[in-house]
Biopython code that builds the backbone (N, CA, C, O; Angstrom):
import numpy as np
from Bio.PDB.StructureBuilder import StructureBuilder

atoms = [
    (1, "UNK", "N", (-9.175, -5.761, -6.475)),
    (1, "UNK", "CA", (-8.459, -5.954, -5.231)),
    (1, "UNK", "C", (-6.968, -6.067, -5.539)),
    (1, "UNK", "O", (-6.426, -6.576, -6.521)),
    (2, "UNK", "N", (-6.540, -5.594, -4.687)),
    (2, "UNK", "CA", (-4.675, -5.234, -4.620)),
    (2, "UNK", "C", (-3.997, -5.782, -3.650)),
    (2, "UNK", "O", (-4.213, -5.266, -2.554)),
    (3, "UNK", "N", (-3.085, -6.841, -3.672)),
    (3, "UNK", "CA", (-2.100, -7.504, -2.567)),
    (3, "UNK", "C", (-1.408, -6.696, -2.445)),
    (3, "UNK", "O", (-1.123, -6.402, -3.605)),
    (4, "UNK", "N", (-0.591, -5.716, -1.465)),
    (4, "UNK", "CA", (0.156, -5.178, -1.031)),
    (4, "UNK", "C", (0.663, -5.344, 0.053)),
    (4, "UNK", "O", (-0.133, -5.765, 0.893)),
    (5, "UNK", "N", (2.450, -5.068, 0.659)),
    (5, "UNK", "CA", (2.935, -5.201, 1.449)),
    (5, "UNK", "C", (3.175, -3.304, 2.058)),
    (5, "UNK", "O", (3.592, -2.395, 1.340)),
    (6, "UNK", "N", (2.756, -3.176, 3.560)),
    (6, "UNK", "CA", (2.933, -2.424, 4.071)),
    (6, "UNK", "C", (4.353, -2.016, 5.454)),
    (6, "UNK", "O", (4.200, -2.118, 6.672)),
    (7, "UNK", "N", (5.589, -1.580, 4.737)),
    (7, "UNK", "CA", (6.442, -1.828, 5.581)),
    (7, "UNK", "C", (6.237, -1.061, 7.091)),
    (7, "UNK", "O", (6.740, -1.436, 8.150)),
    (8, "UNK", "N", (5.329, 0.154, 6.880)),
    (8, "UNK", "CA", (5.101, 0.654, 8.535)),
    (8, "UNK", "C", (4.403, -0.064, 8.912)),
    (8, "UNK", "O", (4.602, 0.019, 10.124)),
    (9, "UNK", "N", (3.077, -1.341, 8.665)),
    (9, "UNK", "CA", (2.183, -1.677, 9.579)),
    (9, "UNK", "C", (3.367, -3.285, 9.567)),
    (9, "UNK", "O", (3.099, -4.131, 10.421)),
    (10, "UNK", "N", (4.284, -3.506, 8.834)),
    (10, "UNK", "CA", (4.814, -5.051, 8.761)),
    (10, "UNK", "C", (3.438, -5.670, 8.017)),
    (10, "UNK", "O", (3.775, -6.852, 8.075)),
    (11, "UNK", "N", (2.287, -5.696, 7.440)),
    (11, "UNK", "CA", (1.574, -6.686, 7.228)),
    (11, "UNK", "C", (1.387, -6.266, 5.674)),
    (11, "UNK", "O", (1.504, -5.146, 5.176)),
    (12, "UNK", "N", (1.058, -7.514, 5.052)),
    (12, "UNK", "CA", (0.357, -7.520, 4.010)),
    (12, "UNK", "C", (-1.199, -7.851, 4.030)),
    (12, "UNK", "O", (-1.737, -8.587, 4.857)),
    (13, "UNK", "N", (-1.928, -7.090, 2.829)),
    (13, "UNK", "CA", (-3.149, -6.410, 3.079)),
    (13, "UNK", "C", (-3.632, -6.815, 1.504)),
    (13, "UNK", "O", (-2.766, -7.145, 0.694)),
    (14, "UNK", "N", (-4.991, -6.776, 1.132)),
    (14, "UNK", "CA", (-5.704, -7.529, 0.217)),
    (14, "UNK", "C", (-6.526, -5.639, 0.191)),
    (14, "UNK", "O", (-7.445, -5.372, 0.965)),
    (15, "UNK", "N", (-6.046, -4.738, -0.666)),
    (15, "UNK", "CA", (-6.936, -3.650, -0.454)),
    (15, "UNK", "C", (-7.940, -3.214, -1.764)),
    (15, "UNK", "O", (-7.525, -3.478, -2.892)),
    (16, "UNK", "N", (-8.940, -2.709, -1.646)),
    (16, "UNK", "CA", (-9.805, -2.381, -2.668)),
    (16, "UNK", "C", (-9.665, -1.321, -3.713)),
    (16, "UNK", "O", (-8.869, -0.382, -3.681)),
    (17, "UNK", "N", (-10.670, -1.629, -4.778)),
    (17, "UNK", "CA", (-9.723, -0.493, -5.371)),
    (17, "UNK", "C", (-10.158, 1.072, -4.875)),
    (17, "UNK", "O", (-9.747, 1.971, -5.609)),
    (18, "UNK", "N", (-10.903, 1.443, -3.769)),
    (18, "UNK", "CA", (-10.804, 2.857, -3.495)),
    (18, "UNK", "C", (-9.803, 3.173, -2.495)),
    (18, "UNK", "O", (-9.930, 4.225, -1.869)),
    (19, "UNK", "N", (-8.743, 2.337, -2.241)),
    (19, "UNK", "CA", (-7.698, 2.656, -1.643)),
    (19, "UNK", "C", (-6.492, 2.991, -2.636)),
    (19, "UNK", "O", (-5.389, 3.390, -2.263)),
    (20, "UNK", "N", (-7.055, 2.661, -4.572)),
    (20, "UNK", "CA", (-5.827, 3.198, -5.109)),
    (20, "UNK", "C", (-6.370, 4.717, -5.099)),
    (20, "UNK", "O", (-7.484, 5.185, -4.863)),
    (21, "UNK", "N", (-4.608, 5.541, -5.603)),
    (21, "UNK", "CA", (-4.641, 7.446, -5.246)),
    (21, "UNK", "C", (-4.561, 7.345, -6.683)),
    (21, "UNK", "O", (-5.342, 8.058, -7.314)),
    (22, "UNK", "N", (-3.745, 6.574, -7.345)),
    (22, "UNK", "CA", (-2.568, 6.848, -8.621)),
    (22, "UNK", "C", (-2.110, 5.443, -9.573)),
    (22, "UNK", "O", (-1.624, 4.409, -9.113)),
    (23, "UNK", "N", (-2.326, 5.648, -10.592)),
    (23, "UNK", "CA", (-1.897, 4.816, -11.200)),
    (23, "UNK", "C", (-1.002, 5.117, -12.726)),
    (23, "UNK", "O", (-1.531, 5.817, -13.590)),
    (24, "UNK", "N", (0.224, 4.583, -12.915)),
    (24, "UNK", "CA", (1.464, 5.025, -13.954)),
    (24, "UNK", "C", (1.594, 4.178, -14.903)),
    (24, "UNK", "O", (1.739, 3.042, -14.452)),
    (25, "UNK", "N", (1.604, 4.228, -15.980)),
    (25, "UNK", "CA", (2.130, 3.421, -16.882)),
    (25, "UNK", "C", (3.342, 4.011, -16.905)),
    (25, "UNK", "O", (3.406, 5.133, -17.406)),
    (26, "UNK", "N", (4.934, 3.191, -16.205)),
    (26, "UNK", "CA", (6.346, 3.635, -16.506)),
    (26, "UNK", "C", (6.683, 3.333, -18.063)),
    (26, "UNK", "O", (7.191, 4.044, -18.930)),
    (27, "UNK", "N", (6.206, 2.008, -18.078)),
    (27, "UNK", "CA", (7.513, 1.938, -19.587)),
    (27, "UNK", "C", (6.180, 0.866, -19.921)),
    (27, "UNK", "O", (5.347, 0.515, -19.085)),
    (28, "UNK", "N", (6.220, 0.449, -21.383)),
    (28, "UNK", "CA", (5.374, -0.742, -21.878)),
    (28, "UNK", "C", (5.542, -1.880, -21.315)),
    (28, "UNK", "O", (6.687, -2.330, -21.362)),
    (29, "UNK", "N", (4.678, -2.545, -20.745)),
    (29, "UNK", "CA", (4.626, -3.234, -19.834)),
    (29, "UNK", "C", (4.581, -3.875, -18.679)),
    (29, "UNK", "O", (4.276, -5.005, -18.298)),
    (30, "UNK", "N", (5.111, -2.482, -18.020)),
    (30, "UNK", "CA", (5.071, -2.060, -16.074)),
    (30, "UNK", "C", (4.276, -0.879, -16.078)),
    (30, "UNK", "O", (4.336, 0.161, -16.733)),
    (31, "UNK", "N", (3.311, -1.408, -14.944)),
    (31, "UNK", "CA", (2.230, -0.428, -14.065)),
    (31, "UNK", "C", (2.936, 0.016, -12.692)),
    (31, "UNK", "O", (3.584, -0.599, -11.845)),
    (32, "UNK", "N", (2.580, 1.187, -12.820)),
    (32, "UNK", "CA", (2.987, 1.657, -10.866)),
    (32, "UNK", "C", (1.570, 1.898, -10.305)),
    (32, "UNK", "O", (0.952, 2.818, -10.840)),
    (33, "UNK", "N", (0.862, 1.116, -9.161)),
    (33, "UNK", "CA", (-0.139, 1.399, -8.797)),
    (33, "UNK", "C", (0.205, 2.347, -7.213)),
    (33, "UNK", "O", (0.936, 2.031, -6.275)),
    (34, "UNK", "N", (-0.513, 3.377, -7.382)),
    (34, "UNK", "CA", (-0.143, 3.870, -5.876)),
    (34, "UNK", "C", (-1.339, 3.773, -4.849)),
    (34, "UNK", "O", (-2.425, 4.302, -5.086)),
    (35, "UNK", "N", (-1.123, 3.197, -3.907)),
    (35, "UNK", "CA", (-2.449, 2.973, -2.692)),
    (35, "UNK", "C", (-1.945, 3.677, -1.151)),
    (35, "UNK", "O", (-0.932, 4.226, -0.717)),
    (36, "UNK", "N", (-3.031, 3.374, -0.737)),
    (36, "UNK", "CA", (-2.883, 4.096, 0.842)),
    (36, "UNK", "C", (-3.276, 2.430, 1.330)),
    (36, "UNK", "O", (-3.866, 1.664, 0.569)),
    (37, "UNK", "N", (-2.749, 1.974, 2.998)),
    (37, "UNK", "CA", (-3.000, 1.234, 3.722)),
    (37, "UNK", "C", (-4.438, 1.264, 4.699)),
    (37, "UNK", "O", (-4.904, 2.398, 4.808)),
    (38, "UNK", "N", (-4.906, 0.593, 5.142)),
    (38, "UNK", "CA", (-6.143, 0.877, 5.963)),
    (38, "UNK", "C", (-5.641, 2.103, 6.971)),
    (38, "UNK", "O", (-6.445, 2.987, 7.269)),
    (39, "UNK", "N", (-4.558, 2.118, 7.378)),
    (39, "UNK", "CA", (-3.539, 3.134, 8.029)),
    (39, "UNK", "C", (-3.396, 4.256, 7.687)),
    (39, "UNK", "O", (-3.158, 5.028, 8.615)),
    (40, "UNK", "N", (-3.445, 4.690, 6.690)),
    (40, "UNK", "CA", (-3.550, 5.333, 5.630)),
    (40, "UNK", "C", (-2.108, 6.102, 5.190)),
    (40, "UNK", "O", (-1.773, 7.250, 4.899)),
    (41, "UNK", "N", (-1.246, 4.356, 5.358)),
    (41, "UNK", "CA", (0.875, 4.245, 4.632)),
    (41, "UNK", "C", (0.636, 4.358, 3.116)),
    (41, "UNK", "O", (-0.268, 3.718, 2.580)),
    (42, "UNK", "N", (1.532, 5.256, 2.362)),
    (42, "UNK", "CA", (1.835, 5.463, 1.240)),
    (42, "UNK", "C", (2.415, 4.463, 0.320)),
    (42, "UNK", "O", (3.591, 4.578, -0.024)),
    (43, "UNK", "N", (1.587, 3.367, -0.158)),
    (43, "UNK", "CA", (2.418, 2.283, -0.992)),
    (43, "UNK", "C", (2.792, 2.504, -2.298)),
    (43, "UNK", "O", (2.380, 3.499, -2.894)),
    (44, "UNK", "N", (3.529, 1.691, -2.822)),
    (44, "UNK", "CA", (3.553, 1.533, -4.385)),
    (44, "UNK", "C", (3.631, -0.087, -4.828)),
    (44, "UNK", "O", (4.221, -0.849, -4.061)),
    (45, "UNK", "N", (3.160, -0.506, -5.809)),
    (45, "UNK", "CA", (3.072, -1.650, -6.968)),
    (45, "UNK", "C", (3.288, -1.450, -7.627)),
    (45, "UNK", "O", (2.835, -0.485, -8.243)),
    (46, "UNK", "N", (4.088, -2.153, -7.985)),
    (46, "UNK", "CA", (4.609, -2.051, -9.318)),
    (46, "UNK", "C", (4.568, -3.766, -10.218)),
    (46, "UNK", "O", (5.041, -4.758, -9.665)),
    (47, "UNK", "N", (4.083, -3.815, -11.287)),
    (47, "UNK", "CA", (2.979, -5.214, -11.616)),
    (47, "UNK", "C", (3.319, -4.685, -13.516)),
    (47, "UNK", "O", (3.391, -3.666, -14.203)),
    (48, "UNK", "N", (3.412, -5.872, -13.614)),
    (48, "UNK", "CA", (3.312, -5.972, -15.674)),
    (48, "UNK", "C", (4.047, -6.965, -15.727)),
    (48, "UNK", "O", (4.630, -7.637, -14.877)),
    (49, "UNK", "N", (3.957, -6.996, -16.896)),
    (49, "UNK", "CA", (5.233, -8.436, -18.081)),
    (49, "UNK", "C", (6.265, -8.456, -18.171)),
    (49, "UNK", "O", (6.905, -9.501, -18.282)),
    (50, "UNK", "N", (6.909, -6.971, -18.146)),
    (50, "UNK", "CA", (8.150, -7.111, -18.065)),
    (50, "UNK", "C", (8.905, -6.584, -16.715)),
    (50, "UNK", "O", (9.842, -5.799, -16.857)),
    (51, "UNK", "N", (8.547, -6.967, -15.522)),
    (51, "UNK", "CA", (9.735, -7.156, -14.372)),
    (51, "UNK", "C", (10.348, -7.920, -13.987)),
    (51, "UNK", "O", (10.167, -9.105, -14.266)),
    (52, "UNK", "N", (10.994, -7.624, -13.453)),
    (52, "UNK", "CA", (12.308, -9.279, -12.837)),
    (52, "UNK", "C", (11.729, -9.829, -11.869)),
    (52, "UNK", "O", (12.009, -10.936, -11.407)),
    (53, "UNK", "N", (10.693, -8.928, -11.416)),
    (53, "UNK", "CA", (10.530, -9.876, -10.175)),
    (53, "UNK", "C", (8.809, -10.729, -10.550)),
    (53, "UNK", "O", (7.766, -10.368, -11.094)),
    (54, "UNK", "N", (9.303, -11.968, -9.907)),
    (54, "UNK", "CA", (7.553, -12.791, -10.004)),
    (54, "UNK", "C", (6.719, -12.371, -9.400)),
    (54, "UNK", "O", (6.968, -12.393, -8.195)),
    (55, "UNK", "N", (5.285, -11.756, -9.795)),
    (55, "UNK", "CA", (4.091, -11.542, -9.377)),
    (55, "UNK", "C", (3.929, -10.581, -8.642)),
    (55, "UNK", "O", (4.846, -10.492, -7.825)),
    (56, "UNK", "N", (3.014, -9.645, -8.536)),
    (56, "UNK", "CA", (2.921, -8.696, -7.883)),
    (56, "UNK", "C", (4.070, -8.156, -6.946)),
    (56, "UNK", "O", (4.502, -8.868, -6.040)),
    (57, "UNK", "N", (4.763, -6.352, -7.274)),
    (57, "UNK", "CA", (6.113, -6.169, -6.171)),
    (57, "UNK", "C", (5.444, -5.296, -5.272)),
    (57, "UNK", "O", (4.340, -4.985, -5.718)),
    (58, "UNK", "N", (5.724, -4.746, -4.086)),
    (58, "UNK", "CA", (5.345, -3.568, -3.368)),
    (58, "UNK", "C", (7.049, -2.980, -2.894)),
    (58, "UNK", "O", (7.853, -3.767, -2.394)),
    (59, "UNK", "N", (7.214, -2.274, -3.018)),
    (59, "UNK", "CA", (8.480, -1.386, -3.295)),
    (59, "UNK", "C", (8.278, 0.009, -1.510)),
    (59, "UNK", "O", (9.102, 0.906, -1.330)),
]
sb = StructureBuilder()
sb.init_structure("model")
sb.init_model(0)
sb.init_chain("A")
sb.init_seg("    ")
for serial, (resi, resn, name, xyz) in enumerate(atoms, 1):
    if name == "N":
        sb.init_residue(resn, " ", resi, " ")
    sb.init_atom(name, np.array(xyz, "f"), 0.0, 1.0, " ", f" {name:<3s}", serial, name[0])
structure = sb.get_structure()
């Protein structure tokens, strides 16, 4: 399961994993997860050890 923020629906959403499309390893230590919304909005996550930001981002 995936916390994501959806800026077209405004809500954040708890989605499964057959809502991920895509998933990136950018650099050692950051994941880009790509999901669709129950809506079916184009998200991204971006999640690992080394980001600035605390705990799960949706971008």
């Amino acid at each position: 399961m995936f916390l994501a923020y959806c800026g077209d629906c405004d809500e954040r959403f708890l989605l499964p994993a057959n809502h991920v499309i895509g998933m990136h390893n950018l650099e050692p230590g950051v994941i880009a997860v790509e999901l669709t919304c129950y809506e079916g909005h184009h998200l991204l996550l971006i999640s690992g050890n080394d980001i600035d930001i605390p705990g799960p981002a949706t971008v």
